[in-house]
N, C-alpha and C positions, 0 to 999 in steps of 0.2 A: 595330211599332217598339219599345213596349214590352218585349215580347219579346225582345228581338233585344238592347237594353241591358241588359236582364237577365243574359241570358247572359251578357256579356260580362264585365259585374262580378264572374258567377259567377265566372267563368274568373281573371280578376284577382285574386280572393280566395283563391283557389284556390294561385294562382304565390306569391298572399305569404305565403300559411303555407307552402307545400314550403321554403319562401325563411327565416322566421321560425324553422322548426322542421331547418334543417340544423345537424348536430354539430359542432364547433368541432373538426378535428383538429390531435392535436400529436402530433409527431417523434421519437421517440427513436434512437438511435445505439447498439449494444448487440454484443458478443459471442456465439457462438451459445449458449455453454453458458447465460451468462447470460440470454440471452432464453427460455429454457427454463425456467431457476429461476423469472423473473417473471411469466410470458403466466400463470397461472391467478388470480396479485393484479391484473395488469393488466384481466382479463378482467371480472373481480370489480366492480373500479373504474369499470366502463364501464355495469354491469347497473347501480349507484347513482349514475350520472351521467350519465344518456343523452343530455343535452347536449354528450358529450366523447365522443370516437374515437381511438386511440391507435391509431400505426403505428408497429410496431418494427420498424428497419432490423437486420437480419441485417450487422453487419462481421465482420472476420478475427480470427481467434486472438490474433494476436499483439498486446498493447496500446500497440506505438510505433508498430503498423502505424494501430491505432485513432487513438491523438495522432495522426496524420500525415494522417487522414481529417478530424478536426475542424478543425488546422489550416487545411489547403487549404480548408476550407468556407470560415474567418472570413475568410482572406486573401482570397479573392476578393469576398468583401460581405455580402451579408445568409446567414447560415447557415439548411442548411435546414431544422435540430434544435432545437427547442423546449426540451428538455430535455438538459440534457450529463451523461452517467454521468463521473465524473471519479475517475481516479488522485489520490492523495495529493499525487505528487508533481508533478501538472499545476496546482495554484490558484494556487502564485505568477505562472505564467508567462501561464494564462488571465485570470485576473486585471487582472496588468500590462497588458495588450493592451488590455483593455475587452471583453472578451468574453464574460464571464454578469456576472449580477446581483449586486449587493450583497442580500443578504438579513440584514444586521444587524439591521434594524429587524422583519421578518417574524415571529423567532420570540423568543420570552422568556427569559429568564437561565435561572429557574426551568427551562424544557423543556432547556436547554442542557446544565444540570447533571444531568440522567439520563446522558446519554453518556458513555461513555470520554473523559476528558481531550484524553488526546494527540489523540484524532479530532477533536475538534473544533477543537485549534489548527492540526492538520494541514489542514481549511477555511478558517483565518483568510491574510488577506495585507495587513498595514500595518493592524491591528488591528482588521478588518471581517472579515465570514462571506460567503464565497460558495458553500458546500461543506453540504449537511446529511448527518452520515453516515447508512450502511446496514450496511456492512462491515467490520467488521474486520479486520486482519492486524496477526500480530507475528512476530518470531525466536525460534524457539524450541529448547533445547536440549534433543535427545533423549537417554535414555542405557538401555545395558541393566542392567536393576536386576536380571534372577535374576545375571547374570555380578558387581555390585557385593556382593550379597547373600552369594555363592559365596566371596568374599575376605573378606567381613567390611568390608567399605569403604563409607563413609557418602556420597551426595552430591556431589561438589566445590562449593566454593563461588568457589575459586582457578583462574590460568590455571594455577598450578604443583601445585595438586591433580589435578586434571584431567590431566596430564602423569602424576604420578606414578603413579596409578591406570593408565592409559592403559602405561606400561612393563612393571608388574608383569600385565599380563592379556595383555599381547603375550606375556610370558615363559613364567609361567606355565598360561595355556590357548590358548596358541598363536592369538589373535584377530589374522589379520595386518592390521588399522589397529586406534587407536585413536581420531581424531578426523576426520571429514571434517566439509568447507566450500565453499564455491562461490568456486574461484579463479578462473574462466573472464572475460576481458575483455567485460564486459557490465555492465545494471545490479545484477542481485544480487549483481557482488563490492563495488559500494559499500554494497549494503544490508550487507551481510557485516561491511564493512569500519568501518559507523559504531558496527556494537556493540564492537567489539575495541577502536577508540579511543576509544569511552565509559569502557569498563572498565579505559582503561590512564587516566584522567585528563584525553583530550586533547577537540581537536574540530577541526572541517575548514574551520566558518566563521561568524562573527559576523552573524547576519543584519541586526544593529541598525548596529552600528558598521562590517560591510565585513572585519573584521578575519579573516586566514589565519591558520591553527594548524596544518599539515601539516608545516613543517618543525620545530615544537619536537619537545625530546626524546620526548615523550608518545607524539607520532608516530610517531616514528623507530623506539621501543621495539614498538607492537603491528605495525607494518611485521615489526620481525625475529622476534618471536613468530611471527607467521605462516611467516614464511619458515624458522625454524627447527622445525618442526612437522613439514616435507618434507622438509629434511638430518637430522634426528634419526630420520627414519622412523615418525614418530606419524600422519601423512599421506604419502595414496600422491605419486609424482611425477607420476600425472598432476589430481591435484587443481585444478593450471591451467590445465586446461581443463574442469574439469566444472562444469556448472551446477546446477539444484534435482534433475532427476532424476537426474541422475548417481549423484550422491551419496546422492537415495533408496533408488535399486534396489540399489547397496554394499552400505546399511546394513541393507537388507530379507533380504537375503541371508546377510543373518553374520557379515558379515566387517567390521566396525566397533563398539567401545564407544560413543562419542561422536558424535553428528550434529548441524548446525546447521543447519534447515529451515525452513518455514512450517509453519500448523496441518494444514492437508489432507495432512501427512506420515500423522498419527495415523490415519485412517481405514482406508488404502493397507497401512499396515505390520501394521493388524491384522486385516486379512483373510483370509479362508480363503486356504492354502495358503503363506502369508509364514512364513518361517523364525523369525521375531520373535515371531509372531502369541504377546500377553498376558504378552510379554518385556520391555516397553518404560513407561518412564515418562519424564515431561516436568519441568525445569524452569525457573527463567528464567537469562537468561545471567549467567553467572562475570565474572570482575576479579581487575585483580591485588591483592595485597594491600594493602588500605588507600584504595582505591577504590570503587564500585557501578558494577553493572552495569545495561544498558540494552537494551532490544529493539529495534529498528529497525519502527517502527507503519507498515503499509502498509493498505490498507481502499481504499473504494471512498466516493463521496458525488453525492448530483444535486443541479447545478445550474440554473440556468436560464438558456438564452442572452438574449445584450444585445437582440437580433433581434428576437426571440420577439416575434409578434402578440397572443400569447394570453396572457403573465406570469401574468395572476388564473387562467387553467386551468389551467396548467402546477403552480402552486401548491400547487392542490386537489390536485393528483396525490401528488406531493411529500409535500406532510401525510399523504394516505392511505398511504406507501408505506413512510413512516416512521414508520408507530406504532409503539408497542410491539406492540402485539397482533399487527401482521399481520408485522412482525421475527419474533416468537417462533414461528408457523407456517411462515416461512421457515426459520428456525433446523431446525427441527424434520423437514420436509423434505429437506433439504439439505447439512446439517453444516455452512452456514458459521459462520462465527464474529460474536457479535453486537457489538452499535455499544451499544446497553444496558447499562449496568453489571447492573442486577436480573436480567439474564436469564440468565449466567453461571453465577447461583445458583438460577435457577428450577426446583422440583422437577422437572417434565415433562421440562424442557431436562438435568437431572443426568441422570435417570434413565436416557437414552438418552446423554447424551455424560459419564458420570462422571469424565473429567478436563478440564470446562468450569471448576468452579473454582480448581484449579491455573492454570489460562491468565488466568482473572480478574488473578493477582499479576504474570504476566508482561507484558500490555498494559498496567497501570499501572505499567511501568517504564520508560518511551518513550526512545528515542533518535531522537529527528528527525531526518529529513536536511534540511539547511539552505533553508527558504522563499526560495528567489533565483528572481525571472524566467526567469534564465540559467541554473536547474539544469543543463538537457541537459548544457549545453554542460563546466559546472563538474565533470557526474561524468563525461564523457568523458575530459574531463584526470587525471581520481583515475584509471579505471581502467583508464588507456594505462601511467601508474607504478606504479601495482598489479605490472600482469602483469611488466612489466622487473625490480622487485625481487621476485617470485615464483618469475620465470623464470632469475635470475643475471645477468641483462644489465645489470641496475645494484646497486649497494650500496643500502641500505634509506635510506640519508641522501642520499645524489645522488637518490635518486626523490622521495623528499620535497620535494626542494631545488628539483629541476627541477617537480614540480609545484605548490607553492607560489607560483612563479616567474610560472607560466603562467595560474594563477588569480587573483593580484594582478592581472593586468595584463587579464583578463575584468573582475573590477571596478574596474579603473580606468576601462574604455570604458564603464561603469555609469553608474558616477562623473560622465565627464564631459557623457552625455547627459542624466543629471540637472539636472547645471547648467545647461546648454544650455535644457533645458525649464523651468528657476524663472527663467532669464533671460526668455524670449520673456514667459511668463504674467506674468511684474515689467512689463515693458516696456506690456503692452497693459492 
């Protein structure tokens, strides 16, 4: 009999340690390219925490197709991603929802202040962090410097320098464009579009106050700059419809002074066999005179969902994922672009990307796109009147007008479910 309890303790003792000793896993939601760049820090992460198990879900290319998968998670209830890789442009709305963490309180001012600025407010929504970045993204403006060298021409710093350089290189070395951009009805014409109204003065929306800027003159003015860029023949006519590689492959090719791209342009264009290849320098974006110019900060940040079982694991990940040291390995790997101010200028990091600090000036010149819940929806409206005064179907000031129009009255429905909801919470 003895025996026989014995054993069975054994056995019991047994179930509680397999039981004791199971990994806590957590969820991630990832791109494939992305989960390529991660799996060997993920991997890394797991041999010094054999407590944790990390499953990366394999999603689609496309990142509204991603938003569109987190989405439908939250809306149906508990999500099944521990962790959320988040667009810039996703915090206000995941956010609003309730759907990741507040992580205000998690990380210190001091760590805060290593980052790029703009990334970090690009996490913020209603003056809290839900967002730690990894990534960064800016606009940036390419130009061919042996063709500026060839003239004698310095730069632009102006949209009208820029033009005029762009005239005399059409003329005289027969470059047929001078400036390409992404006019295609999608979100890169807004990202396009908040540097051109940075640098004419304007902006598209008060995130504090609510208040629309689309229809002042500011507006109106980098509207017809653009538009006139296409009737003046400095951009092709089909520029509205091209998106980031459109306009890459143009540029790579020859046939443009001027290009407004992302970083991962630089890599692409100076590769064996690119007509460009050691042709090409980077600055940050122009304005008209008497103004500053502004990049459009796009980057990547992990959150963590509201869901989440595990918050204290997810954490640890998080920390690990975003240190410096193990950013600076991915930098290095990868060519992304860092979330680190120090690493920009990191010898290792020069020595392989030697116009990492040139892009350092350009990310600390942010132009946000406006933190609203309702972005989707706000740049849908920008770039439905985009394409109409691009395409001729409206003047630069009826698209303004009409889009102004259409975005007042987005936040007006803001507006009144705002009040709606300090009503109920007064009330109770």
């Amino acid at each position: 009999m003895r025996i026989f309890i014995g054993i069975c303790l054994g056995i019991l003792m047994l179930g509680w340690t397999a039981t004791v000793q199971q990994p806590v896993v957590l969820t991630m939601l990832m791109q494939g390219q992305d989960i390529a760049n991660w799996r060997p820090f993920v991997r890394e992460f797991e041999s010094k925490n054999p407590d944790i198990r990390i499953d990366m879900v394999e999603g689609p290319f496309d990142t509204n197709l991603i938003e569109g998968l987190y989405t439908s998670a939250f809306l149906l209830g508990e999500s099944p991603y521990d962790i959320i890789n988040m667009d810039i442009v996703w915090v206000p709305k995941f956010a609003a929802a309730g759907w990741v963490m507040d992580l205000t309180n998690r990380i210190s001012k001091e760590q805060l202040s290593k980052f790029i600025q703009g990334n970090v407010e690009g996490g913020l929504y209603q003056g809290r962090l839900y967002r730690i970045p990894h990534a960064s993204d800016a606009g940036v403006l390419y130009y061919r410097s042996d063709l500026l060298k060839k003239i004698g021409a310095k730069p632009p710093e102006t949209f009208q320098e820029m033009i005029e350089i762009s005239q005399r290189l059409k003329k005289e070395e027969k470059i047929p464009w001078g400036y390409l951009w992404q006019g295609k009805q999608y979100e890169g014409v807004s990202a396009m579009f908040v540097e051109v109204l940075e640098g004419f003065g304007g902006f598209w929306v008060n995130s504090e106050t609510l208040e629309v800027g689309l229809d002042r003159p500011q507006a109106i003015q980098a509207v017809e700059f653009l538009r006139n860029t296409i009737t003046n023949s400095i951009s092709p006519p089909g520029v509205t419809t091209y998106g980031e590689e459109e306009t890459r492959l143009l540029f790579q090719n020859g046939s443009a002074v001027f290009l407004r791209n992302w970083p991962y342009v630089w890599r692409l264009v100076n590769q064996e066999g690119s007509k460009v290849r050691g042709k090409i320098a980077i600055k940050p974006m122009i304005h008209a005179a008497g103004y500053r110019g502004g990049s459009c900060l796009g980057g990547w940040g992990w959150g963590i969902s509201k869901t989440s079982k595990h918050p204290e694991e997810a954490w640890r990940l998080i920390q690990y994922l975003t240190s410096e040291a193990i950013q600076k390995r991915l930098i290095l790997n990868t060519g992304l672009v860092p979330s680190y101010k120090s690493l920009f200028t990191d010898p290792q990091v020069v020595a392989k990307y030697p116009h990492y600090p040139q892009l350092l000036s350009v990310v600390q010149q942010p132009a946000l796109r406006p933190p609203l819940a309702q972005y989707a929806q706000a740049s849908d409206i920008l770039q439905r009147y985009l394409s109409a005064a691009f395409t001729g179907r409206m003047s630069a000031e009826q698209a303004m007008q009409a889009a102004s129009g259409e975005t007042r009255n987005l936040l007006g429905q803001i507006k009144k479910i705002q009040n709606s909801q300090l009503q109920t919470e007064t009330k109770s």
